[in-house]
N, C-alpha and C positions, 0 to 999 in steps of 0.2 A: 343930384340924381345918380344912383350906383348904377353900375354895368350892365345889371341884370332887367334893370326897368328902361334904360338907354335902347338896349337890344330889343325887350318887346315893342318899345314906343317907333323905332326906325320899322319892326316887321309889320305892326298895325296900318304906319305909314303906305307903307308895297303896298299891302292887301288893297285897301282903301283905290289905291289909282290901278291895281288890277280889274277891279269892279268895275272903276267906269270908263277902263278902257273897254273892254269887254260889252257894257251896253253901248257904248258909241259906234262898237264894230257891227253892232247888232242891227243898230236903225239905221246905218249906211248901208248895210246889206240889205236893207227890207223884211220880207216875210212877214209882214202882219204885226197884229196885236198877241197875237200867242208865241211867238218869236221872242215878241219883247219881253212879256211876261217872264216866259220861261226864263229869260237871261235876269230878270229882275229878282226873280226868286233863288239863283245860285249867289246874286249879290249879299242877297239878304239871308243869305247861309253862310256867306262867307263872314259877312257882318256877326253874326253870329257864335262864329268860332273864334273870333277875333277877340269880340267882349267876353267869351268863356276863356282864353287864355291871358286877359288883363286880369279878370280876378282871381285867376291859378297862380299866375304871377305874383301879385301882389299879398296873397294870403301864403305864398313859399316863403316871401321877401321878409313879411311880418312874422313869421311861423314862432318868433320868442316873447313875441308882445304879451306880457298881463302873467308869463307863464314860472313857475316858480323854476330854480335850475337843483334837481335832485343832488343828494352828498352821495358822493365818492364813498365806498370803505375800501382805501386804503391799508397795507400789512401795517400792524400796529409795530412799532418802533422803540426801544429803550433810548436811542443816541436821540442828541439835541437839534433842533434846526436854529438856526440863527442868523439874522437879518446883518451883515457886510456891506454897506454902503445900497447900491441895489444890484448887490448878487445875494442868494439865500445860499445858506449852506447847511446840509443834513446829512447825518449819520455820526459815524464815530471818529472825533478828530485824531485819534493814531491809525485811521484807517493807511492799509499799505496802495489802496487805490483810488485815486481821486478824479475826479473827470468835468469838465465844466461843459453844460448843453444850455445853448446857447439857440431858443425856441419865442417866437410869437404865438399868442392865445386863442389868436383867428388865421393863422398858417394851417391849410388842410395837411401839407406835408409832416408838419409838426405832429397835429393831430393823429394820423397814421404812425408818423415813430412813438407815439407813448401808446399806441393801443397795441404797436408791436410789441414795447420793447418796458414799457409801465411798470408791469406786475414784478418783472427780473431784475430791474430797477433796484423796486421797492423789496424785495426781496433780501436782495443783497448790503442792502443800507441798514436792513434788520437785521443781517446776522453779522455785522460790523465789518465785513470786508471792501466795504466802498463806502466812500463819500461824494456826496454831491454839489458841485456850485453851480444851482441855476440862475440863466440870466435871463431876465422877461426882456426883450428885444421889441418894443412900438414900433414893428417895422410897415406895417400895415394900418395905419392908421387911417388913411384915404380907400381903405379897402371894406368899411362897413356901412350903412346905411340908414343910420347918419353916420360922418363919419366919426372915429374917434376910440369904438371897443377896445382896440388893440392897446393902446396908451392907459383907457382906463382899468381895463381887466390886469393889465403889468402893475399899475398903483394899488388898485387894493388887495393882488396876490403880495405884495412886501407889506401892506398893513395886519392882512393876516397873519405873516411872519413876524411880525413886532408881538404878536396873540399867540404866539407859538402855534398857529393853524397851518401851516403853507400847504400841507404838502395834504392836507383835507381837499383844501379851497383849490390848490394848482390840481387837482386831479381829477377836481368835481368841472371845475369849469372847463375840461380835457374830452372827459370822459359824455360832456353834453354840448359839445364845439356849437359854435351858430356858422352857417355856411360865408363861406366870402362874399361880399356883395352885398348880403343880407342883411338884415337887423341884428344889432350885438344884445350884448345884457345891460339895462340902465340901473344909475347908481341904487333903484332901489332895488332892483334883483341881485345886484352883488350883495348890498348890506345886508336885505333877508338870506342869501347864503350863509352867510358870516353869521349872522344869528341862527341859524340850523344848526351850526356844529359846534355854537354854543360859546361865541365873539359877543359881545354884550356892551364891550365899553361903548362913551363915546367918545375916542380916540379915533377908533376905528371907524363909524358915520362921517365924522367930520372930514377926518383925512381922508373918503369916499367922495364925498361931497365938492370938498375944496382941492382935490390934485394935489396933495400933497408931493409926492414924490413924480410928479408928471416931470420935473423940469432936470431933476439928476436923471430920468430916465432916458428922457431926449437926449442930454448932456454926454450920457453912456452912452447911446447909440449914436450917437456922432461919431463919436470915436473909435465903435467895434469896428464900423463899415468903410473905416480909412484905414482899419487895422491890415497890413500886409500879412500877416500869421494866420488871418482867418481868410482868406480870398481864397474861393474857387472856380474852379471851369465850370460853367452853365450854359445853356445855351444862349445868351445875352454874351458871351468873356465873361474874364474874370473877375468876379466880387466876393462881396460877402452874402451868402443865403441860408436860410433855416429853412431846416433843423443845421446846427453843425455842434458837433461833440469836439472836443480834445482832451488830450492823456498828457500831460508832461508837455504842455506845449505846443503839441503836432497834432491836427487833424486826425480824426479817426476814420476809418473806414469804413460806412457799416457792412454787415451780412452776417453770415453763420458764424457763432460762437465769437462775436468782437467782444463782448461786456465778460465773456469766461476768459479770454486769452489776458484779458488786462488785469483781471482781480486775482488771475492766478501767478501775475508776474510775468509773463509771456510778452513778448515784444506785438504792439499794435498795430 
């Protein structure tokens, strides 16, 4: 059960023993049959609101069920993308700026840095001044409903990489996040992805199918989230959390003009 149905199931609960506390106080106190009434009909209002908010719920929860996931157009690109173990890496390899962001598929925060920060990104990897090493991070895998999106959408964004797609596939499924808590995208809304922008083998279905890269991606995120280099202050102390960028090693910072100071040589 995710968070989000957790918390409507506990408020249903309240409502429900509001009700009958509410007509218990009613026929202690007397007043008739229209007393009672009238408190039986705010129940059954409440009741009411109660069942419209389980199915608001549930069809928020479901909101990616049966639904295709739109393609990205991404800035089109001359430099290579290529598949490193499970980091992906894109643009131009004499690029003089290189930066590795280090992002989950189902992380809202995440989401928000590529809608901030996407286009500049992709921008820049176009005109050959940046390269990119991205790391799909399964850090959220207990975070969707059922659990697991975040692990599989990290597997088949590296099989698209093997397709030369990534940076289609990592932007499409960016650019159409599923909420946390909520329903992810199932293996066959990835693969019909992957066949929208035009992925065909099956290399790619299967290693959909069967988690191909599930178990180096675990394997790698063991390791980022022990990494000392990546640890920050958050409100929990110090860890590892996405979004996190670095330049040469060191944590970046985001805000105004971070991605210009770097690709222009400028200290980060």
């Amino acid at each position: 059960m995710g968070g989000a149905e957790r918390t409507a199931r506990k408020r249903r609960q309240q409502q429900r023993q509001q009700g009958r506390n509410v007509v218990a106080q009613a026929r202690a106190a007397g007043g008739g049959g229209k007393r009672v009434g009238l408190i039986v009909g705010v129940v059954v209002l409440v009741a009411a609101v109660v069942v419209g908010g389980v199915l608001w719920t549930n069809a928020s929860k479901n909101e990616t069920q049966g639904q295709g996931i739109p393609v990205a157009q991404p800035v089109k690109s001359e430099y290579p993308e290529k598949r490193d173990g499970v980091v992906v890496e894109t643009g131009n390899p004499q690029a003089e700026a290189t930066i590795d962001v280090y992002a989950d598929f189902l992380c809202p925060a995440c989401g928000s840095f590529y809608q901030q920060y996407g286009d500049e990104l992709n921008q820049k990897v176009a005109d050959g001044s940046l390269k990119v090493r991205t790391h799909m991070v399964p850090m959220l895998v207990e975070a969707s409903d059922p659990p697991g999106y975040s692990l599989d959408a990290a597997n088949a964004a590296l099989l698209a990489a093997d397709e030369g797609q990534f940076t289609t596939f990592h932007d499409s499924l960016f650019e159409n996040q599923p909420a946390e808590g909520a329903r992810g995208y199932d293996d066959k809304q990835l693969i019909q992805l992957g066949r929208d922008i035009g992925i065909e083998s099956k290399a790619f279905t299967d290693g959909i199918r069967n988690g191909k890269y599930d178990k180096q991606l675990t394997d790698a995120f063991e390791k980022i989230a022990k990494d000392p280099k990546l640890a920050q202050e958050g409100p929990q102390g110090k860890g590892f959390s996405t979004p996190t960028v670095t330049h040469e090693g060191r944590i970046v910072q985001l805000g105004d003009g971070w991605l210009d100071r770097i690709t222009s040589g400028a200290n980060s």
